[in-house]
N, C-alpha and C positions, 0 to 999 in steps of 0.2 A: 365788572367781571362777567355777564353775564349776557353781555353786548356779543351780537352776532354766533350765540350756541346755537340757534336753533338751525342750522344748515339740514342741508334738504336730509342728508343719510343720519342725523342725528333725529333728527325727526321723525324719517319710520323707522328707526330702529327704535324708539320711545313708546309709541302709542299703540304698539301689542298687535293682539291678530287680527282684530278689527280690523286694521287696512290690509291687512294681508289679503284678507277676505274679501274685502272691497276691491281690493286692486288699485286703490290709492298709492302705494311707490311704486315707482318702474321697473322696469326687471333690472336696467342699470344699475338700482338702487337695492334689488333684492340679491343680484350678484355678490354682493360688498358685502353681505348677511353674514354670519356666523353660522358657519353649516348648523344645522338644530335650532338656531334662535329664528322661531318665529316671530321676528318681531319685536323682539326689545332683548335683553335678559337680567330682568330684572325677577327679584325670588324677594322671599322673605328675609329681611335682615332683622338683627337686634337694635338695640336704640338705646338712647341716651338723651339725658335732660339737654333739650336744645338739638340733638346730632342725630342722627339714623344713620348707621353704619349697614350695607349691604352685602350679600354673597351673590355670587358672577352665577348665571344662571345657567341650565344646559339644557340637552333633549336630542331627541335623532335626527339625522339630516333626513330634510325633504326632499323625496326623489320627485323624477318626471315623469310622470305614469303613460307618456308618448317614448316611441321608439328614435335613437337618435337615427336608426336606417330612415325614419319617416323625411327626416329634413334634408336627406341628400347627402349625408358623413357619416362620419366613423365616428366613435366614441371621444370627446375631445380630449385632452392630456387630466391628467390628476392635477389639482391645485394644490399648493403649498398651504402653508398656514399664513391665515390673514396678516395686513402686516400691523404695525403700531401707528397709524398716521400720525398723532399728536404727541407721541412720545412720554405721553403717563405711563409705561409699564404697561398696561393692558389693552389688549388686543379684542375687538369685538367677539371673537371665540371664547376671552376670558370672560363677557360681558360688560363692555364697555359698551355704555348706550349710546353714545355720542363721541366718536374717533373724531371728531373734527376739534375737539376740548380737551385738552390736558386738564380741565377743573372737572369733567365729568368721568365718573368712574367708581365699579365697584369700594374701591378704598377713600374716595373723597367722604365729606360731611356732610350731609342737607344743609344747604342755606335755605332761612326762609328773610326774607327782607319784604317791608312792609314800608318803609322810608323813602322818597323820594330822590332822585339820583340829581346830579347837577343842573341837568335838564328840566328838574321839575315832574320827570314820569317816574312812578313805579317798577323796576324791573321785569318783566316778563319773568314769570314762578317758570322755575326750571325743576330736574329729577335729576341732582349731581351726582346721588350715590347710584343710581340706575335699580331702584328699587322696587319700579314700575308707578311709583306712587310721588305724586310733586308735592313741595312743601311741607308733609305730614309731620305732624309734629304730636311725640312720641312723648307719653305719661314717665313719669319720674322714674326713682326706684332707689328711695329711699323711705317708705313709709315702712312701720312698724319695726324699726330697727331699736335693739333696749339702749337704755342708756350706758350700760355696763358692755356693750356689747367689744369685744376684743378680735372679732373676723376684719384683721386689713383690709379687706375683700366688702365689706362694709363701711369703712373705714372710705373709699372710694367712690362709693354709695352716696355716702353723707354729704360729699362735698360735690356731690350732682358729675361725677362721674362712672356711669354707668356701662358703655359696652366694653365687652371683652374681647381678646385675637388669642390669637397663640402660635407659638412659633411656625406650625406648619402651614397657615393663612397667607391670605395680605389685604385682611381689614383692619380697618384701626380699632385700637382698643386698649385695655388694659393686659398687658403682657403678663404682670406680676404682682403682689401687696403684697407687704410685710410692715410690719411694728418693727421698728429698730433702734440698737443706741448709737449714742454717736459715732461709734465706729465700726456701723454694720451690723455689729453681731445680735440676732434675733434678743428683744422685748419679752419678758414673762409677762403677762396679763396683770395689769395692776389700776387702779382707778385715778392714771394720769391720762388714761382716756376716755373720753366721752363722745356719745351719740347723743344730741339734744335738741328738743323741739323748741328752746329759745333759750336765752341767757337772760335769767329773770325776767319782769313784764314788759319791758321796753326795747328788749335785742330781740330779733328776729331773722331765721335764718334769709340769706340774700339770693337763695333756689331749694325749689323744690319745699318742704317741710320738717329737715335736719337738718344738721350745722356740724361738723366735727369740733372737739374742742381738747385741746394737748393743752397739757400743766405741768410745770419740774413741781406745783404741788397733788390739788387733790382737784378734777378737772371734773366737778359738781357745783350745783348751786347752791346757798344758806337756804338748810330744812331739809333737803336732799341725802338720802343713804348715801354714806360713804362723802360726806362732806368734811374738811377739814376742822374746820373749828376753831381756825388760829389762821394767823398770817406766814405758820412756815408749817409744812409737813414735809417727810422724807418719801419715798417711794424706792428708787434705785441708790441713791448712794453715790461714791466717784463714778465720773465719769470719763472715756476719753475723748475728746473733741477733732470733728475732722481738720484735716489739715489746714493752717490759719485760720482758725476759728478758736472760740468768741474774737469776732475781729476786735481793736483798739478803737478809740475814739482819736477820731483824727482832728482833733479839737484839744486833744488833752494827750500831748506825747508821755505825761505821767502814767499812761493807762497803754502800754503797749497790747499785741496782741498777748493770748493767758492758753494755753493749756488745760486750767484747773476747770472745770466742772460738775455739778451737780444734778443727779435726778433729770439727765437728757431721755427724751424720748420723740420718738419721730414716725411720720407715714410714711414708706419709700415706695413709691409707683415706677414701673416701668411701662411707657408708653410707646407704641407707634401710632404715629401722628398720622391725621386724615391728609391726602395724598394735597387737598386745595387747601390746605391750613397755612397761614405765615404769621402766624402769632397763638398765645393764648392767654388767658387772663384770668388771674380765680381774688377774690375778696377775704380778706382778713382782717383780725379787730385782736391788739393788742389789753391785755392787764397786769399789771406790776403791786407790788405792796412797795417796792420801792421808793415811790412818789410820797412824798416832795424830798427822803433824806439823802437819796442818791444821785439826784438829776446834777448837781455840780462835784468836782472835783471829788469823785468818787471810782474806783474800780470794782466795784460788786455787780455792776449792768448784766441784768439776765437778759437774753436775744430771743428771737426767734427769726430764723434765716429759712430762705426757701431756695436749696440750693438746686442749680437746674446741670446737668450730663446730655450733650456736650453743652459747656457753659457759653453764655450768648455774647456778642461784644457789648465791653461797657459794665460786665457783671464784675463784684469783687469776690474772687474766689468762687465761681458758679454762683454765689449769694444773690437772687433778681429781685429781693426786696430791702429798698433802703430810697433815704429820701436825699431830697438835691442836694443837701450838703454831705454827702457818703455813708453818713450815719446809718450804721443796721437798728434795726428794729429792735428798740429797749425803750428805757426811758426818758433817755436825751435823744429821741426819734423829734422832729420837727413838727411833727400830725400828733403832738401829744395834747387833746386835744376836750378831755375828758375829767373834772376835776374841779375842785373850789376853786371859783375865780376862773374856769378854762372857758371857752369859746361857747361846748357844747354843755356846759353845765353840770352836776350830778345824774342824773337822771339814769344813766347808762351805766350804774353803780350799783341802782337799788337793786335789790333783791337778789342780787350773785352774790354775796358775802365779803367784797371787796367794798371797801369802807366801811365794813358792818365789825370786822375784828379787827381792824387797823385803819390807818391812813391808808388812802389808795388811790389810781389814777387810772386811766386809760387815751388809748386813740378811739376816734370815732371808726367807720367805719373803710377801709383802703380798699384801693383795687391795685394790684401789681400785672402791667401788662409786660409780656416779653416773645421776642420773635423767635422764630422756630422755621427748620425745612420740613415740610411734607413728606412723608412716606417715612422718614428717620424715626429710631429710636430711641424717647427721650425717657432719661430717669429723672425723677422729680424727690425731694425727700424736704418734707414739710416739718422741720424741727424745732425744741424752745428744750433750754435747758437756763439752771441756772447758776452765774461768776462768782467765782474764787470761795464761795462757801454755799449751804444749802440751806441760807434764812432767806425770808420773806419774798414768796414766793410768785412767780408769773403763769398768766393763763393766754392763750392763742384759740382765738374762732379761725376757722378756715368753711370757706364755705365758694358757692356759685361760681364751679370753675366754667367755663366756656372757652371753644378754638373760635379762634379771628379767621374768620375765612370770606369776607370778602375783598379780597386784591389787598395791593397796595403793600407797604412798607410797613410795620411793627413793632416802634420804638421799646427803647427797654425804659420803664417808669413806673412810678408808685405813686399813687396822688386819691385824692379825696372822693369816694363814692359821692356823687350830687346827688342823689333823691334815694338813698337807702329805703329799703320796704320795711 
């Protein structure tokens, strides 16, 4: 991706007024300038875990303190406004550091890559949001969020997405949050959410030092205010579920798609994506009390779906997390994975209250990757409710979202965190 940025007018438009001063680009090269931009335009942007999101920089044009009579002419004609060379949207006047890259640009994401390329080199460190600053990689912001905390806006936080836009921009960020139920309509505050700094002593969040955690029960840990105490509690009540959803178990035509749910609740982000982004990918860890009475021939499967707007190819009903035999994310999930007698053992049990007032199970730790356009606005609504009644309850960690931006292709998949932190 990052092969051949550094072209000569990307280059001093990057490295500020130092070369202006020097005289290091050519006047060629200073022609091509953004009336005002001395040199780069790159300003202070906001950040995000992993991203630095920029704003387009500005200032007054630099005149010629010579006479044009001096040079033998007349005043030359007005110049138009610069053009788009690489066709990202913005224009060196908007502060586009580098017109020669459609990946650089006020609304792109910092990449920092530290990996070896097929070649065996390094990347050459580039400034793709045009920030003035290469690589920089930008502190969290999710610390000291409560556990009870109910700000969506937070809720965002948690799961290590951090910059915001808004409609009259064009950086990326978070457009909107909202707690929702299943059918949109705003969330009353109730402790099916949680802000938390681990999932008893053995889960850990997978960014940053928060984790969001949604429950159709009580989305606390055993000893914890506001802990359930049992393997079902109530919070909302009926619910209505988006359309085809709880999907069926396509293993068990006995279990069509269901209508009925209970105690849904969801995070809805509206996003616009960094301009170089073709994917993104955020981590999640299932819990049920269902396990082991419901994994066969059963219809009471509580979900938790991550439905994505516009929905990606390959997705069932927007839903981008489910495993390779179609399965959404429940109990008969194939990464179930958590459990007597499972792969990854108890351990990932203790201390949350799941096996402590019931029978219970989990998956280990997922990553659900899925592709995305750049510059698009995507909504995301990260939801768990639970089927056809409101006993024995499920929990959802959502955590360490991250954009896929360097090149290439962005399959849609769900598979096993390898070295979870």
């Amino acid at each position: 991706m990052r092969g051949g940025r550094f072209v000569y007018l990307g280059l001093c438009a990057s490295v500020g007024a130092a070369l202006w001063a020097s005289g290091a680009c050519s006047a060629t090269a200073r022609d091509k300038q953004a009336p005002g931009v001395g040199g780069g335009g790159g300003a202070t942007g906001a950040t995000t875990t992993g991203a630095t999101t920029a704003e387009a920089g500005a200032g007054g044009r630099v005149e010629s303190t010579g006479s044009w009579a001096d040079f033998g002419g007349g005043a030359p004609a007005e110049e138009g406004p610069s053009p788009d060379e690489d066709g990202d949207g913005f224009t060196i006047e908007d502060g586009d550091c580098n017109d020669g890259d459609p990946n650089v640009n006020p609304g792109a994401v910092e990449v920092v890559i530290t990996e070896p390329d097929p070649t065996g080199a390094v990347p050459e460190p580039a400034d793709e949001d045009c920030d003035g600053v290469i690589d920089n990689a930008p502190p969290g912001c999710d610390r000291n969020i409560a556990t009870a905390d109910f700000d969506a806006i937070h809720g965002a936080h948690a799961i290590d997405l951090c910059a915001k836009a808004s409609p009259g921009d064009r950086k990326w960020g978070v457009l909107s949050a909202q707690y929702v139920r299943g059918d949109g309509s705003p969330a009353e505050p109730s402790p099916a959410v949680g802000v938390l700094d681990s999932f008893g002593p053995n889960v850990r969040p997978q960014g940053g030092t928060r984790l969001l955690v949604l429950s159709s029960g009580r989305a606390r840990v055993a000893g914890w205010p506001g802990e359930c105490n049992g393997y079902s509690c109530t919070n909302y009540g009926p619910g209505v579920a988006p359309p085809g959803f709880p999907q069926g178990d396509p293993a068990d035509p006995a279990c069509p798609p269901s209508a009925n749910i209970h105690d849904d609740i969801a995070l809805e982000l509206v996003i616009r994506t960094p301009t170089n982004a073709t994917g993104y990918e955020f981590a999640f860890k299932f819990y049920t009390f269902e396990y082991p009475e419901f994994v066969v021939e059963h219809c009471f499967n509580d979900q938790f779906v991550a439905l994505a707007t516009p929905a990606p190819p390959g997705s069932r009903g927007g839903n981008v997390s489910f495993d390779s035999l179609g399965n959404p994310v429940s109990v008969k999930l194939s990464f179930f994975d958590v459990c007597e007698a499972c792969p990854l053992g108890t351990d990932e049990l203790e201390g949350t209250g799941f096996g402590l007032w019931n029978d219970a199970g989990a998956t280990g730790w997922l990553r659900t990757r899925a592709p995305v356009t750049g510059g698009e606005e995507l909504k995301l609504r990260f939801m768990i409710f639970d089927t056809n009644d409101d006993m024995r309850d499920s929990t959802a960690l959502v955590d360490g979202f991250k954009w896929v931006a360097n090149g290439g292709t962005v399959p849609l998949e769900t598979a096993p965190v390898e070295d979870p932190r």
